[in-house]
KEGUDO-286588 format. One line per 2 residues: number of its first residue (from 1); for each residue x, y, z of N, C-alpha, C, O. Coordinates in steps of 0.02 Angstrom, whole numbers, plus 50000, padded with zeros to 5 digits. Atoms other than C-alpha are relative to their C-alpha. Last residue first. Example, Ala and Ser with C-alpha at 12.3 -4.5 7.8 and 13.67 -1.06 7.14 Angstrom:
// KEGUDO-286588
2) 49958/49941/49997/50684/49947/50357/49961/50055/50037/49986/50110/50045  50045/49941/50000/50615/49775/50390/50045/50060/50000/50097/50059/50033
END
This chain:
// KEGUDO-286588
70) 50025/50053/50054/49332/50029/49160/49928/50046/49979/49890/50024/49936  50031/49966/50042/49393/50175/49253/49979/49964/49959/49972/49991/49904
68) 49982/49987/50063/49464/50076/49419/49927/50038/49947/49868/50041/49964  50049/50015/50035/49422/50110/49574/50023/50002/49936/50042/50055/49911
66) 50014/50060/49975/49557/50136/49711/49937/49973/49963/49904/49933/49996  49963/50028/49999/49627/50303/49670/50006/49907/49985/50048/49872/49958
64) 49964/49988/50081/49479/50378/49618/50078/49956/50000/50097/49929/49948  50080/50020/50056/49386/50325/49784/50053/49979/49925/50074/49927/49898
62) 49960/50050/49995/49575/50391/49890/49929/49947/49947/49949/49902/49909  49945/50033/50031/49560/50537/49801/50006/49928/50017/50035/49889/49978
60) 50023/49988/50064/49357/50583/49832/50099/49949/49973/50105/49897/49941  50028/50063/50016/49373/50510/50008/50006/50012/49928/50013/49958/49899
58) 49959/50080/49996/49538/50628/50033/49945/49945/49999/49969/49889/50005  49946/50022/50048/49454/50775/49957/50019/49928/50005/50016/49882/49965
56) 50025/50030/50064/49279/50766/50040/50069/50002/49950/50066/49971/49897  50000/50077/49999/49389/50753/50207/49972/49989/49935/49990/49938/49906
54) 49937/50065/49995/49487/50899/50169/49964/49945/50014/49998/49895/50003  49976/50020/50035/49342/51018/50112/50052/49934/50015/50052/49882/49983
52) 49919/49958/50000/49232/50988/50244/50053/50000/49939/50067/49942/49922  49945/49999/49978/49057/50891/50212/50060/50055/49975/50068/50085/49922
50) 49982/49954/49969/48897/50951/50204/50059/49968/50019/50066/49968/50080  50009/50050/49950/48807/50812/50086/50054/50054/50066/50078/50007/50098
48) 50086/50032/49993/48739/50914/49936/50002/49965/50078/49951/49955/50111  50050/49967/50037/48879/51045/49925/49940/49968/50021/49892/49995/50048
46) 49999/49942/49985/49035/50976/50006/49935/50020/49978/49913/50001/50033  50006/50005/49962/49010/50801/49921/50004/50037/50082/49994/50008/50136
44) 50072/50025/49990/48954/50867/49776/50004/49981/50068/49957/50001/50102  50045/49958/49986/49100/50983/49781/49920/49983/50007/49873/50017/50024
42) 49987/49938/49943/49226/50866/49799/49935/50037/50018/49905/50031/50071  50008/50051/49937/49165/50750/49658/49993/50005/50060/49950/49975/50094
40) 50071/50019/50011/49161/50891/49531/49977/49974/50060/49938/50000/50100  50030/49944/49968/49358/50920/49596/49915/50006/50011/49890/50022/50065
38) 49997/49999/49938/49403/50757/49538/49976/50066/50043/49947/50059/50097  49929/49987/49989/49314/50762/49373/50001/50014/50082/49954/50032/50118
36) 49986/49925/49982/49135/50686/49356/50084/49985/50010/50115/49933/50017  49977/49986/50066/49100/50502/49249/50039/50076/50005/50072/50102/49960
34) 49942/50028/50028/49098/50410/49421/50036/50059/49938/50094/50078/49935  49977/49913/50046/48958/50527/49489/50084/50002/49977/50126/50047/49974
32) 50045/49997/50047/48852/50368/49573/50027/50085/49940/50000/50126/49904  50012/50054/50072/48989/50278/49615/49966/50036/49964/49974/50037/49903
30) 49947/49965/50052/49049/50442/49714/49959/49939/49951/49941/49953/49894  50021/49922/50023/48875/50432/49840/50060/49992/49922/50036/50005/49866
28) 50049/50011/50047/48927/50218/49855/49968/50083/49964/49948/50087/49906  49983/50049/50058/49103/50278/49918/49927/49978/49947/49927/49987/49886
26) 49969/49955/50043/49031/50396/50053/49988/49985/49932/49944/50004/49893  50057/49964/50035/48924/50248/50112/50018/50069/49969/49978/50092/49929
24) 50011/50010/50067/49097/50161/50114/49917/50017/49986/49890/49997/49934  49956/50000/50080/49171/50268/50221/49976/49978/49965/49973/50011/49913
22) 49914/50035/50007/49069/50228/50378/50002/50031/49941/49952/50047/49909  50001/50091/50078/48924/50344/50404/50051/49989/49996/50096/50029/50003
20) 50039/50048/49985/48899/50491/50560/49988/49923/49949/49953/49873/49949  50054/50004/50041/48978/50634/50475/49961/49945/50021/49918/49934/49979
18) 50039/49938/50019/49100/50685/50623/49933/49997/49957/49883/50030/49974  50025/49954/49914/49136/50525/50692/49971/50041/49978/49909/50036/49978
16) 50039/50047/49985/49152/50428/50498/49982/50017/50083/49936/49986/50110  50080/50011/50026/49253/50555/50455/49952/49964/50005/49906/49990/49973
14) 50031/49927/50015/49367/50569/50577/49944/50001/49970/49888/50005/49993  50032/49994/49927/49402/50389/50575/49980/50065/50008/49919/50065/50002
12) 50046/50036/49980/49429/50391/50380/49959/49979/50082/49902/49957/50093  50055/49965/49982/49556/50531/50374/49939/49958/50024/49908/49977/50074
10) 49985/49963/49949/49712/50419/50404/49919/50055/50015/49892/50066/50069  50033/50043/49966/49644/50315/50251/49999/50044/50075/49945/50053/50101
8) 50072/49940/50026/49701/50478/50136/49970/49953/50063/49936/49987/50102  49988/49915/50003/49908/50459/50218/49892/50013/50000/49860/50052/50035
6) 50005/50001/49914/49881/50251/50214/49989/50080/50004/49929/50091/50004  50069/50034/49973/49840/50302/50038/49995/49980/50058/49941/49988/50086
4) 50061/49964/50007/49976/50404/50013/49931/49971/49999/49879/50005/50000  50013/49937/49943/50093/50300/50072/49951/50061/50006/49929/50091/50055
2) 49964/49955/50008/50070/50169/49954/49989/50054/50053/49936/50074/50077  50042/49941/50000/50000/50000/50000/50045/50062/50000/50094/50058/50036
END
């Protein structure tokens, strides 16, 4: 595992206190807005679902990271 993903995983307890849902109900919100650019992603999840920028970054990177584009 690359350090930057232990690095985005690091946010995952945080978030999952503060917003009340594990990580991967995040994860099913991005499935549904696969085809958006990383920033897009961010802001939906900032925008519609009230999260902080730094945690909707690091679910949005570590998502994109860890999903392939098939």
């Amino acid at each position: 595992m690359s350090e930057k993903i232990k690095a985005l995983q690091s946010y995952f307890p945080s978030i999952e206190q503060k917003y009340g849902k594990p990580v991967k109900d995040w994860f099913r919100v991005l499935d549904g807005h696969k085809e958006l650019a990383h920033m897009e992603m961010v802001a939906i999840l900032k925008d519609r679902h009230g999260l902080g920028h730094g945690h909707a970054n690091a679910l949005v990177a570590y998502y994109r990271a860890n999903t392939s584009s098939d």
